[in-house]
Each structure stands twice: as structure tokens, then as C-alpha cells.
C-alpha positions as CSV (number, residue, x, y, z in Angstrom):
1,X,0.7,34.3,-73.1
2,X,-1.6,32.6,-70.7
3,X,-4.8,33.6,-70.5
4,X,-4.5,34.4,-66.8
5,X,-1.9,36.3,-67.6
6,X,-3.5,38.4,-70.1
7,X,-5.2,41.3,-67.5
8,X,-2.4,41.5,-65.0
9,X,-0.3,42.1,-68.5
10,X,-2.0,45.1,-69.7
11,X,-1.8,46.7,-65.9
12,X,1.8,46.0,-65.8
13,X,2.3,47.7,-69.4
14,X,0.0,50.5,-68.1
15,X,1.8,50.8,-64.9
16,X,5.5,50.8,-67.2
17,X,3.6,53.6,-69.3
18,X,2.5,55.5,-66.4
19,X,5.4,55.7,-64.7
20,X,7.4,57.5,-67.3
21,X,4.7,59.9,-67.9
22,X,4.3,60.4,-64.0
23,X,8.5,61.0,-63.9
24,X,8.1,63.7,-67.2
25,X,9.2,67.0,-65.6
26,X,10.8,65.8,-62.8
27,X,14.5,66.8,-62.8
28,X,16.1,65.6,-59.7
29,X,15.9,68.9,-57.9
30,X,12.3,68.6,-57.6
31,X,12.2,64.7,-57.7
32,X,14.2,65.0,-54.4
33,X,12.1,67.3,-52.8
34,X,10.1,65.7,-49.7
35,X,6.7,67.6,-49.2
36,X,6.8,67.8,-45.6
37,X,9.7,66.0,-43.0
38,X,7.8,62.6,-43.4
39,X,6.9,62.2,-46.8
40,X,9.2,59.9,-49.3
41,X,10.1,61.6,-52.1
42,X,10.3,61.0,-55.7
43,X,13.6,59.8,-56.4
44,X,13.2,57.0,-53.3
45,X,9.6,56.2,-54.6
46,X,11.0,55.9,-58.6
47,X,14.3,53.6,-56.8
48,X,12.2,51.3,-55.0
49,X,9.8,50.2,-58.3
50,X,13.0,49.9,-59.7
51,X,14.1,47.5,-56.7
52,X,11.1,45.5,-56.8
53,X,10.5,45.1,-60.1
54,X,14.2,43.1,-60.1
55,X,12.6,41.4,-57.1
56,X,9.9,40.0,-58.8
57,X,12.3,38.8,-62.0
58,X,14.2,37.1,-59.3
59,X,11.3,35.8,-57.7
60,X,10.0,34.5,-61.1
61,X,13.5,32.6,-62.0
62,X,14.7,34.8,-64.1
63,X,16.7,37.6,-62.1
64,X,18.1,40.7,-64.4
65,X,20.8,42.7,-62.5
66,X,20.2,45.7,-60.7
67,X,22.2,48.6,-61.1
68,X,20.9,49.8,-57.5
69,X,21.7,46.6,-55.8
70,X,24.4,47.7,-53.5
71,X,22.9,51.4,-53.0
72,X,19.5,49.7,-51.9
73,X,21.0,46.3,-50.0
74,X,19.9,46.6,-46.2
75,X,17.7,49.5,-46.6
76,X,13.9,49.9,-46.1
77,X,13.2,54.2,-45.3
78,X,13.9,57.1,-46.7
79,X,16.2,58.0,-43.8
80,X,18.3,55.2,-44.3
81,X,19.6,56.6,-47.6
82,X,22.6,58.9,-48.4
83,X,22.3,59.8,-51.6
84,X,20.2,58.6,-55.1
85,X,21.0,58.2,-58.3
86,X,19.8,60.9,-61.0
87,X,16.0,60.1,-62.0
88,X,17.2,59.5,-65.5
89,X,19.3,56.4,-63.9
90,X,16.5,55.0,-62.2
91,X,14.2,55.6,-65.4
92,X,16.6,53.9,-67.9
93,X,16.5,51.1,-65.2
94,X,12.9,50.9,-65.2
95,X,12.7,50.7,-69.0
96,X,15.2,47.4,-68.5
97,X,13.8,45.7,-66.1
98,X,10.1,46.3,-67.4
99,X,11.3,45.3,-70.8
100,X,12.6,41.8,-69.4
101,X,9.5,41.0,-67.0
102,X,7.1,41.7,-70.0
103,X,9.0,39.3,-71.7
104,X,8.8,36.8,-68.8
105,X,5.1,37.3,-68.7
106,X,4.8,36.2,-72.0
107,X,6.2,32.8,-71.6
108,X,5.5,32.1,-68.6
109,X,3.8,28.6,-68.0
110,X,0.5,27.4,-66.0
111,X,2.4,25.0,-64.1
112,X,4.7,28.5,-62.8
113,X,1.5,30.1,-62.2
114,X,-0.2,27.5,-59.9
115,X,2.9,27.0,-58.2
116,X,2.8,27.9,-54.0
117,X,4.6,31.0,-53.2
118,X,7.8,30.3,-51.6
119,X,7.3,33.7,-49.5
120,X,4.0,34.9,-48.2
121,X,2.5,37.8,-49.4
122,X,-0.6,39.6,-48.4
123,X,-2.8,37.6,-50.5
124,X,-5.9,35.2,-49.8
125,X,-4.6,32.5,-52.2
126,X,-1.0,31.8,-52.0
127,X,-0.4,30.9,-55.5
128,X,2.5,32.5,-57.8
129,X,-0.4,34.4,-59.7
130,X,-1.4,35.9,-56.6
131,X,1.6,36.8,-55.7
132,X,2.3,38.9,-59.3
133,X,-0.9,40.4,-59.4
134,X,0.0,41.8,-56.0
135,X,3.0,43.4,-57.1
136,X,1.2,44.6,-60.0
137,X,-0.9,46.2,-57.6
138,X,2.4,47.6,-55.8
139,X,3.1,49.5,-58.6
140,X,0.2,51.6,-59.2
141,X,0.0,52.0,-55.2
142,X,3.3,53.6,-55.7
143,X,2.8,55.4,-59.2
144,X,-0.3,57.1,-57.5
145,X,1.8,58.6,-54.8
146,X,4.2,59.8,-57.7
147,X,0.9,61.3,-59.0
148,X,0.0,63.3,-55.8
149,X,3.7,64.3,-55.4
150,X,3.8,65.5,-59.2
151,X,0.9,68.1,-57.5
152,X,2.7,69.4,-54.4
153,X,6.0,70.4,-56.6
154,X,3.6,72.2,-58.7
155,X,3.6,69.9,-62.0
156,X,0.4,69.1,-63.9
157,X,-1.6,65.7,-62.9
158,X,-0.3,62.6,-64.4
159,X,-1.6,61.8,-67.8
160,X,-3.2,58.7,-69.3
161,X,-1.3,59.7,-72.5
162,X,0.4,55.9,-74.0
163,X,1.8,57.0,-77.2
């Protein structure tokens, strides 16, 4: 693995960890359960890592399919979805598509690294590093509001626990 590789590595592992211990509990009464009128829910919150997690194998050159393709294409809200798959769906998806990234990470080159990003992203140095550390970042944002959601359906806090 590259050495610049080797931090935003061990947040993406944590993030993959994380995520499943911030889904335990969660059947998909509860995980489709918006707090108030505006909130997202679980279920859309667990769909889109999901979603942009196979955006980011795609943007790295090496695009795994995604179940949720059709179910997500064209949609950016809450309100623009029907219905979502069970949380076990979305989780055995997240285990896939985190599987396959850790394995792009780990051969990924310098030379991919240093490349521009074809797309911008809200970063100060548009360089494909940037641009992964970013959506590294994207899913922790996202994991934490999982976290505070986990609270209003009356679950205990996430947990640290990595075993």
C-alpha cells in the first residue's frame, strides 16, 4: 500500500467497522423511522454509503456493481424515494463494496494518486488523493448521523467495539 494511503486506509476500515456496529439493532421498522418530517432516516442514510461507495470504485477505475443502481438512478432526497430495500440488503452490499475498495486501496499506484480529479470536489487540492480522503470523510459525516439517529429510536450510542 502507498504510504499516503496508509491513514485514509485505517479510517475507511474504521468507517466499514463502524457502520455495521452503528446498523446493529436496527430492524427496518425502526431503521425507516424519520425523527421528525425533515430528517432522513436510516435506511436512506445506510443506501446512500452504499451508493457512494460504488461511486468511488467507479471513480477509481474499478466499478463493482450495485445492487441499488436502478432504485437510486435520478434520485438525490428522501422524498424522491418509494420504497428501500431491507437494512440487511443494504448491509450485505456494504460488506461488498467495502471489501472491493479495500482491496483497490491496497494497490493502488502514486501515479493514480497524483492524478487531477476529473470532477471537482470540495477540496483545496484537486488531486485524486484529495478527492478519496474526502469521501472518506463522507462516510463518517454520515455514520455520525446514524449515530444520533441510533439515540432518537431509543438504541444505545454507537460503539467503538472492532472485533
Amino acid at each position: 500500500m502507498q504510504p499516503a494511503m496508509r491513514a485514509i486506509h485505517e479510517q475507511f476500515t474504521l468507517n466499514t467497522d463502524l457502520f455495521r456496529n452503528v446498523v446493529r439493532d436496527l430492524d427496518d421498522g425502526k431503521a425507516g423511522k424519520r425523527p421528525t418530517g425533515d430528517n432522513n432516516h436510516a435506511l436512506f442514510l445506510a443506501l446512500h454509503l452504499v451508493d457512494t461507495r460504488h461511486f468511488l470504485a467507479q471513480f477509481l477505475g474499478e466499478p463493482l456493481e450495485n445492487p441499488f443502481a436502478s432504485l437510486v438512478e435520478g434520485k438525490k432526497t428522501i422524498d424522491d424515494f418509494d420504497t428501500f430495500p431491507p437494512l440487511a440488503d443494504i448491509t450485505a452490499a456494504w460488506d461488498r463494496i467495502s471489501s472491493h475498495l479495500a482491496g483497490i486501496y491496497e494497490k493502488i499506484t502514486l501515479e493514480q494518486l497524483d492524478a487531477e480529479l476529473p470532477i471537482p470536489f470540495p477540496v483545496k487540492e484537486p488531486k485524486m488523493l484529495s478527492g478519496i480522503a474526502f469521501m472518506t470523510h463522507h462516510d463518517a459525516y454520515h455514520i455520525g448521523q446514524l449515530g444520533y439517529l441510533r439515540k432518537g429510536l431509543g438504541l444505545g450510542p454507537m460503539a467503538y467495539d472492532r472485533t
